[in-house]
C-alpha positions as CSV (number, residue, x, y, z in Angstrom):
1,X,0.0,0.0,0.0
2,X,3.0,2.4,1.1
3,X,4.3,2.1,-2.4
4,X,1.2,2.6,-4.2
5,X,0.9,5.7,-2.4
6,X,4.5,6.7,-3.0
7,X,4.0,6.2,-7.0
8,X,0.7,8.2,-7.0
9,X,2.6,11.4,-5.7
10,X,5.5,10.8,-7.8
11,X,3.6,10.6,-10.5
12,X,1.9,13.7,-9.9
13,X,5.1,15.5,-9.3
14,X,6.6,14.1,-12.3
15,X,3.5,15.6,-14.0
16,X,3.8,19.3,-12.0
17,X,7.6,19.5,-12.8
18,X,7.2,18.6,-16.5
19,X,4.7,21.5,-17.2
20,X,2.1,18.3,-18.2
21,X,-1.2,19.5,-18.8
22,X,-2.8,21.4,-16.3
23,X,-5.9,18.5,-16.1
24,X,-3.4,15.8,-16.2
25,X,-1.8,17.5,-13.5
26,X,-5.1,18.3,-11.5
27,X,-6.3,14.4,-12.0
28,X,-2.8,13.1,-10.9
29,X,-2.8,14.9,-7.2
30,X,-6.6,14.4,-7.0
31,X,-6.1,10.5,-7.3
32,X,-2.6,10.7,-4.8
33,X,-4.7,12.7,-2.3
34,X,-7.8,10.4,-2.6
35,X,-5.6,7.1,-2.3
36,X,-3.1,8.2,0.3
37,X,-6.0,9.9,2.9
38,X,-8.3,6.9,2.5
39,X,-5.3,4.0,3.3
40,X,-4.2,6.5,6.1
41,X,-8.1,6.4,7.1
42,X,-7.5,2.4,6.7
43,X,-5.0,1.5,8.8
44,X,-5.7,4.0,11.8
45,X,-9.2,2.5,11.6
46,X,-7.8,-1.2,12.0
47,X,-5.3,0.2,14.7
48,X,-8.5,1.5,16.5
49,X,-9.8,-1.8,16.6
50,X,-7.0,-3.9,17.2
51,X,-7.2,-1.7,20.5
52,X,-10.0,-1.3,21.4
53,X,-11.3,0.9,23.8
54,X,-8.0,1.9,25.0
55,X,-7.4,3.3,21.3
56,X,-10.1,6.3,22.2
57,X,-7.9,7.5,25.0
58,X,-4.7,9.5,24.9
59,X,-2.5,7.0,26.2
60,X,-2.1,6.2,22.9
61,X,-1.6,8.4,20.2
62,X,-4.4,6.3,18.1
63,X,-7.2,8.8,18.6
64,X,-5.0,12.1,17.7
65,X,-4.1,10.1,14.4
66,X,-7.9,9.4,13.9
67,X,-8.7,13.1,14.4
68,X,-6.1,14.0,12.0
69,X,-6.9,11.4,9.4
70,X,-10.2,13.0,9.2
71,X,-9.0,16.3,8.9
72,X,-6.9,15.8,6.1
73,X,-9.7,13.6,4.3
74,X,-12.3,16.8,3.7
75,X,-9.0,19.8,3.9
76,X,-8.3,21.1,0.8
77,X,-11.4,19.2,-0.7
78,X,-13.3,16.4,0.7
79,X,-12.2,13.1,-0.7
80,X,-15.8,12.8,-2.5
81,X,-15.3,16.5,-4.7
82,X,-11.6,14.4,-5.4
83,X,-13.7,11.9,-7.3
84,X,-15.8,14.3,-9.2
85,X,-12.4,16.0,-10.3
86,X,-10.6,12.6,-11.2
87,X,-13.9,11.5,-13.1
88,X,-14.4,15.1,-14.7
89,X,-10.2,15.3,-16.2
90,X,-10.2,11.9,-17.0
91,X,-13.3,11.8,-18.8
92,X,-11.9,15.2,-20.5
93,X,-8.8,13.3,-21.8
94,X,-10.4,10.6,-23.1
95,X,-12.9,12.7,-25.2
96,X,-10.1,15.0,-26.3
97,X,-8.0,12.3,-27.7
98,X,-10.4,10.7,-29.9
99,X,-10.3,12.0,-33.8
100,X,-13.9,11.0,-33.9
101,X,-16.7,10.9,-31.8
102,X,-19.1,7.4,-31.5
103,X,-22.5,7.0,-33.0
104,X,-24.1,5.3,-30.1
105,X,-27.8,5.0,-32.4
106,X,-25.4,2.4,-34.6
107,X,-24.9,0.3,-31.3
108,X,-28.4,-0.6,-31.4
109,X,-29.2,-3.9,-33.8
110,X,-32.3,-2.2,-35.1
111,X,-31.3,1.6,-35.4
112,X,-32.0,1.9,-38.9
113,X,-35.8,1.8,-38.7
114,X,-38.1,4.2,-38.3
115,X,-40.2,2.8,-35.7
116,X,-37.4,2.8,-33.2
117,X,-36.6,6.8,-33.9
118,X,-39.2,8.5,-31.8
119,X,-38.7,12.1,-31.0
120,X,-41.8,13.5,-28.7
């Protein structure tokens, strides 16, 4: 897990220093933020448990590393706007590198006839 998180944010700062598109770039820390707070969120969640109650006092530092895992999930955007942003730039590179867009009335067996063309 540790070193999918490392290759997301070097991959996003291969992307900043290289003067990549601006949406690459945006996508890129979007999907390191998302993947790094929620395995953060992960593990201190399981370390919680694996405690138990003890975990929600301060003898441990568990609960101070719950509060801050939460914190960093919604600062700076929640992790839920990060997935509108990751689905919105990818979705943007994708239709921008097609030459041609896809007639999705040929997908259908019968397109070609009339009856199936109904425009109320």
């Amino acid at each position: 897990m540790l070193d999918a998180a490392r290759g997301l944010v070097y991959a996003a700062a291969r992307s900043v220093d290289a003067n990549d598109t601006p949406n690459r770039s945006r996508r890129l820390v979007s999907e390191a933020k998302k993947f790094a707070t929620d395995s953060a969120w992960q593990v201190i969640n399981h370390s919680m448990q694996i405690m138990g109650g003890i975990g929600y006092t301060n003898v441990y530092p568990i609960e101070r590393l719950m509060r801050d895992a939460r914190l960093i999930m919604i600062w700076t955007g929640t992790n839920e706007v990060m997935d509108l942003i990751i689905q919105h730039e990818y979705y943007r590179e994708v239709l921008s590198s097609r030459a041609e867009t896809r007639d999705t009335e040929a997908d259908a067996q019968e397109a070609e006839r009339t009856s199936e063309k109904v425009y109320e």
